[in-house]
N, C-alpha and C positions, 0 to 999 in steps of 0.2 A: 845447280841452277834449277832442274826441273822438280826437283822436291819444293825448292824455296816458292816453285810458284802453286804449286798444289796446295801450300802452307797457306798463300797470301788467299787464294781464294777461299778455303774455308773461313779466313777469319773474314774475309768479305761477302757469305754463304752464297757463294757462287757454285752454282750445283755440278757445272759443267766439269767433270776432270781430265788433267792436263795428261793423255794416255800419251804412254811412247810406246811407239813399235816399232823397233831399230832404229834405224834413222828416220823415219816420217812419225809425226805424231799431230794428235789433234788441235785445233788452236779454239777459242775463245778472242772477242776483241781485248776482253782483258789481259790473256798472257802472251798477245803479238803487240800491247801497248806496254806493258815489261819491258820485251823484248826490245823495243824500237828507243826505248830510254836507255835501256842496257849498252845496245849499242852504240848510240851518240856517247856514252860517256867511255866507251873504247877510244871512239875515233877525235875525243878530243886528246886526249893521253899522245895521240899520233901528231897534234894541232892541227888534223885533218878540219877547221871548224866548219867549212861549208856542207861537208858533209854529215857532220853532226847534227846541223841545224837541219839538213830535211829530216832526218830520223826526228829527232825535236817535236816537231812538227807532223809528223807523219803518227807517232804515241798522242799527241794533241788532238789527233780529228779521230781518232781510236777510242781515246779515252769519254771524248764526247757520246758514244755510243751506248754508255753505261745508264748515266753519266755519273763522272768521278771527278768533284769540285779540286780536289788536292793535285789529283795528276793532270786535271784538264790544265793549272795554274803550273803546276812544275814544268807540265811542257813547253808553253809559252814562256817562262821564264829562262829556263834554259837556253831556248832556241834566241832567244833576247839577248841574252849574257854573254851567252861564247863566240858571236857572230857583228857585236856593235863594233868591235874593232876595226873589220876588214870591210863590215857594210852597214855603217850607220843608220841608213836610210832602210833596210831589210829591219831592221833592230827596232825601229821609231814604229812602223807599222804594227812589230808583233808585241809590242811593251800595249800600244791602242787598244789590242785585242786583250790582251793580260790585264789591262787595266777595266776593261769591260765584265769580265769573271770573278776578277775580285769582288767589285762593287755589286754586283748579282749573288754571288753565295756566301761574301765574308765580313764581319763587322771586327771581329777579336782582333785588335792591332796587331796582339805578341804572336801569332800566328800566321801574319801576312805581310811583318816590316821589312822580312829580304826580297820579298816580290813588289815592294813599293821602291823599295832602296835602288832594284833594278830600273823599274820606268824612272827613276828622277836622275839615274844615271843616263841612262839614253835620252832620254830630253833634254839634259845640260848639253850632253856632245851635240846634239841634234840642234841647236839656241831656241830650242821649242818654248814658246812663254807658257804655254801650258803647265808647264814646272810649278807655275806659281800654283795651282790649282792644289796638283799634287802635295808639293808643300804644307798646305790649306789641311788638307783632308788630312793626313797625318799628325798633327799637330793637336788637330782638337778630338782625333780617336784617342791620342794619347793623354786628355785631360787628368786623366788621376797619376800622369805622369811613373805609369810601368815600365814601361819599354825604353832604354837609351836611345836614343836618337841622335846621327852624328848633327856634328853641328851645321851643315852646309844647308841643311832644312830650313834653320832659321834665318838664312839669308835669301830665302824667296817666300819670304810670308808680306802677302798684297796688305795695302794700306793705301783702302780707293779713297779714304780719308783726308788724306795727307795733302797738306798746300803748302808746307814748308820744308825744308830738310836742313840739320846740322851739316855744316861745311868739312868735310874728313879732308883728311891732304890727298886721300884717293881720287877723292869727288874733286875736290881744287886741283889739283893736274890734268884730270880726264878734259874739264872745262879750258882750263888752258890752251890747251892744245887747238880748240875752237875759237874761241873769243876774250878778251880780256874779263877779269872778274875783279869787279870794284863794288865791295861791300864793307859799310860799316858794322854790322854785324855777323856774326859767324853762321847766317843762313842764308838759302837762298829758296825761294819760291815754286811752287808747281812751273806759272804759266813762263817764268824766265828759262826753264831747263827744255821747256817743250817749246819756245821759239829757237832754241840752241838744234834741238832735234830737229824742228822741219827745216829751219834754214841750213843745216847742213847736213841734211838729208843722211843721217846716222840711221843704219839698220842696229836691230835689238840683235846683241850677242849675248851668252850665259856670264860675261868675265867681265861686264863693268859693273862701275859704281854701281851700290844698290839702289839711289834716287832715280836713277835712269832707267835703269830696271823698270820700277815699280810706275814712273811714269810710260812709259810703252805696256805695261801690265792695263792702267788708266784706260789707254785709248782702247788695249785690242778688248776689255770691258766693255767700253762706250760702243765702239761698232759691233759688237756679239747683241748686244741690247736692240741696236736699229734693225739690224737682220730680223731677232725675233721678232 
């Protein structure tokens, strides 16, 4: 372990070296933000995840010190990853913070689509419409089409366009459930799905129809606009 980091700091010409003297040795924020990574990925191996996620986090405000765009982004990610399970809401904050890093130091999609893949994970669990955003930004970094992308991307791509939607048997049950649906043709309109939503006061989840979706995408638009 302490060879590997006397290694990593020369290739990062980190002058400071990582001296042992039996058991005490000198530290750098670089080789106690190693270190604090090192750990969390012990203590998930344990499923210890709360624990991992302060070390997570603890290598993330370390690494800031340098600063080190790659581990400032791995530690947010990590501490995201291993802890949306048991506290979404912990997870939805630190993806915020991850998603803020990325967009400051990275453009190369192929070098940032598992740290995106994370926030679109935690904001589906979270029914954050914000998804739609992420979605957005990924799609058109991927314009030359390099990078796979699973397909769950493409079912939150906004369309503030849109006043009409194909009728799916998804979207004709969803509506059922609320109100009778009588069309002669196989659509139905913006302003009909959004008298459906306020009259029955339907909150935005990540798991419906994509018209419904994209319509609550619409509004949380139109009132982001009036605030600014």
């Amino acid at each position: 372990m302490l060879p590997g980091l006397n290694l990593f700091n020369k290739s990062h010409n980190i002058t400071d070296n990582f001296k042992v003297y039996s058991v005490n040795y000198t530290e750098n924020d670089l080789d106690r933000a190693i270190l604090s990574y090192s750990k969390a990925r012990d203590l998930i191996k344990k499923e210890e995840y709360s624990e991992a996620y302060k070390n997570f986090i603890e290598g993330f405000f370390l690494s800031k010190k340098f600063p080190h765009p790659t581990m400032i982004c791995n530690g947010l990610n990590g501490a995201a990853w291993w802890i949306r399970k048991t506290d979404k809401k912990k997870a939805l904050i630190t993806t915020d913070l991850l998603e803020y890093y990325i967009g400051y130091y990275f453009e190369d999609l192929s070098k940032i689509y598992n740290w995106f893949d994370t926030v679109f994970e935690v904001k589906k669990s979270n029914n954050d419409i914000t998804i739609f955003d992420i979605s957005n930004i990924v799609i058109k970094l991927n314009k030359l089409n390099r990078v796979k992308i699973k397909k769950q991307f493409f079912h939150f791509i906004p369309d503030i366009s849109s006043s009409t939607y194909n009728i799916t048997n998804e979207l004709k049950n969803y509506i059922l459930k609320y109100a009778d649906l009588r069309v002669k043709k196989e659509i139905i309109n913006s302003r009909s799905i959004l008298k459906i939503i306020n009259s029955k006061k339907i909150n935005y989840t990540s798991i419906k129809p994509y018209a419904i979706k994209n319509e609550f995408y619409k509004l949380h638009q139109k009132n982001y606009l009036i605030i600014q």
